[in-house]
C-alpha positions as CSV (number, residue, x, y, z in Angstrom):
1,X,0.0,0.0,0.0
2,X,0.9,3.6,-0.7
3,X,0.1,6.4,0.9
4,X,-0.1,10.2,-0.2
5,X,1.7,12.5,2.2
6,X,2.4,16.3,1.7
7,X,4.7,16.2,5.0
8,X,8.4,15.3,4.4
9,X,8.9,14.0,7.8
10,X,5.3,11.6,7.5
11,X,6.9,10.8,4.4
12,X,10.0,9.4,5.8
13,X,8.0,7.9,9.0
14,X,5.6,6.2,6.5
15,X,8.9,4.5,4.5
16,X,10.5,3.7,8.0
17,X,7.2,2.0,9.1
18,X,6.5,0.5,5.7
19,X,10.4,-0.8,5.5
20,X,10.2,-2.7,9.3
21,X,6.8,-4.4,8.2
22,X,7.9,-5.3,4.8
23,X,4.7,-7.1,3.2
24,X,3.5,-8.6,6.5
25,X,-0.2,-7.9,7.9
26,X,1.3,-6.5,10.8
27,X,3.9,-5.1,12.5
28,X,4.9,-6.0,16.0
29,X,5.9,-3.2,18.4
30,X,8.7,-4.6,19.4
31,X,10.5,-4.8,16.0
32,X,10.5,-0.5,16.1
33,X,14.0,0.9,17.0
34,X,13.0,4.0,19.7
35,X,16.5,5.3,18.8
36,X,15.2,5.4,15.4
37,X,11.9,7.1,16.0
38,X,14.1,9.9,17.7
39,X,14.0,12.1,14.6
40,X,9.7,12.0,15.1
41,X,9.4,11.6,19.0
42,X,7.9,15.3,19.7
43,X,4.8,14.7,16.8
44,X,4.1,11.2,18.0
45,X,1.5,10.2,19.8
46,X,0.5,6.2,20.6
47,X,-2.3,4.7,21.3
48,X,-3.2,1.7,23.0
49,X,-6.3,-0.2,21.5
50,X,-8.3,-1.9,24.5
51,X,-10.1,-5.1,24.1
52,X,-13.4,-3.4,25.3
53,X,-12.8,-0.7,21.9
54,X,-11.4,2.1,24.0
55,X,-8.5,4.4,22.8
56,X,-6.0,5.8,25.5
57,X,-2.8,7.5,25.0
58,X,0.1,6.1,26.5
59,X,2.4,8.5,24.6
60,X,2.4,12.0,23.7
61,X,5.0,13.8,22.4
62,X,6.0,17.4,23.5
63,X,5.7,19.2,20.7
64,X,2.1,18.0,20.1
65,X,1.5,18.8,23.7
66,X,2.7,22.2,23.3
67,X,0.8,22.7,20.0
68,X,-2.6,21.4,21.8
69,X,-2.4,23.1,25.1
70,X,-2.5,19.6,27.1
71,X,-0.9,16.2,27.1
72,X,-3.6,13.2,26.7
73,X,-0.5,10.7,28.2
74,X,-2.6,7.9,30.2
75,X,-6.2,9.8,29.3
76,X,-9.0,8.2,27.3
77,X,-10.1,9.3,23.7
78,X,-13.3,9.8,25.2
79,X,-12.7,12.8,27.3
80,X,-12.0,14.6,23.7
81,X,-15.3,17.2,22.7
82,X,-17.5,14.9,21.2
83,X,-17.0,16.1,17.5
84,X,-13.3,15.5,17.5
85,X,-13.6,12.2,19.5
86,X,-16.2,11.1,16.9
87,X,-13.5,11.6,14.1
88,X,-10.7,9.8,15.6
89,X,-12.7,7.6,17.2
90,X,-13.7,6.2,13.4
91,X,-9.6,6.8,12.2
92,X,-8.6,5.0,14.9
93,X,-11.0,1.9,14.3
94,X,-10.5,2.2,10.7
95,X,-6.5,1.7,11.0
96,X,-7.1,-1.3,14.0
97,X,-10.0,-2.9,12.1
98,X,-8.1,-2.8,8.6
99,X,-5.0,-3.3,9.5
100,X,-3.7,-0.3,6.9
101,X,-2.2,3.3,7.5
102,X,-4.5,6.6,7.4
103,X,-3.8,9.9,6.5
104,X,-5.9,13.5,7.5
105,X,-5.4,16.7,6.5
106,X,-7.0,19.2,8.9
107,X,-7.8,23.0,9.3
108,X,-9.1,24.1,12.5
109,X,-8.4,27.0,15.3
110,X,-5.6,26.6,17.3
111,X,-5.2,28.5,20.2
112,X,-6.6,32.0,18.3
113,X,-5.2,31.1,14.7
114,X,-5.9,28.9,12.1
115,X,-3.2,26.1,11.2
116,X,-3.7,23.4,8.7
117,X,-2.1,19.8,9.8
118,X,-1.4,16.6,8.4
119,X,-1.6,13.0,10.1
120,X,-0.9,9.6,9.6
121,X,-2.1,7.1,11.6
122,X,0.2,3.9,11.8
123,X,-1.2,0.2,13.0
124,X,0.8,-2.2,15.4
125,X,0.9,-5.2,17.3
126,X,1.9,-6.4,21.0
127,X,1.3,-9.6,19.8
128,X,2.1,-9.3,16.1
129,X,-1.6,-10.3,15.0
130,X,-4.0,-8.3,16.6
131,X,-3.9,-4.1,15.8
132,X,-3.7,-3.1,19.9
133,X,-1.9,-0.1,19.1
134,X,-1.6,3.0,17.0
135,X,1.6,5.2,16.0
136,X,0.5,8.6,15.4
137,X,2.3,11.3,13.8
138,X,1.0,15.1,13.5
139,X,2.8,17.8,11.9
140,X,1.6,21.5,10.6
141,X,1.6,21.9,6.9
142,X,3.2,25.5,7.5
143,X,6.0,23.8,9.4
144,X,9.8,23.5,8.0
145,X,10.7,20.2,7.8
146,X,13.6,20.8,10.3
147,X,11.1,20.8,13.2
């Protein structure tokens, strides 16, 4: 599968994903390098898929934290405003139920201005079969690539 990203750095995180799982229905958490996701860490976010169908954060990366105004680290998708938990709610189903990457490009009001983002959502495994967590990546469209 190939995806259509406007983002150099989603670019490069979508080939580094898409290298590691190589043709396989899944890839298994434990085959990513976390030195080699340093180049991403402050625009990532994972999630953990629950067997009951809830989302909660268990990573959030400081730049996206700054961006937003809050961390979501160890909170639930479901204390989002309802329209924005609604849309990643279905993203974040899509990616676990289909086992494939999504993309999103967004415009919305940020903290008094307007600032157009791009994500991908990645699918992994704890148990390299089942989709139990998600590797997100955020950046702003307006950003230099050097951030």
């Amino acid at each position: 599968m190939s995806v259509s990203l406007s983002h150099p750095k989603l670019r490069s995180l979508y080939d580094y994903w898409s290298g590691k799982i190589a043709g396989r229905p899944v890839l298994a958490v434990e085959e990513l390098e976390p030195a080699e996701l340093r180049r991403w860490i402050g625009h990532l976010v994972v999630v953990d898929a629950t067997a009951e169908g809830a989302f909660v954060y268990s990573y959030y990366g400081a730049t996206l934290e700054k961006a937003f105004g809050r961390s979501m680290a160890g909170q639930s998708l479901e204390l989002l405003p309802e329209s924005q938990r609604s849309i990643l709610r279905d993203e974040y189903q899509a990616v676990r139920l289909d086992r494939q990457p999504v993309t999103r490009t967004y415009t919305a009001d940020f903290e008094g201005g307007t600032a157009t983002w791009e994500r991908l959502v990645l699918p992994l495994s704890s148990d390299g079969a089942e989709v139990d967590k998600l590797l997100v990546a955020a950046y702003r469209l307006d950003e230099s690539a050097a951030h």
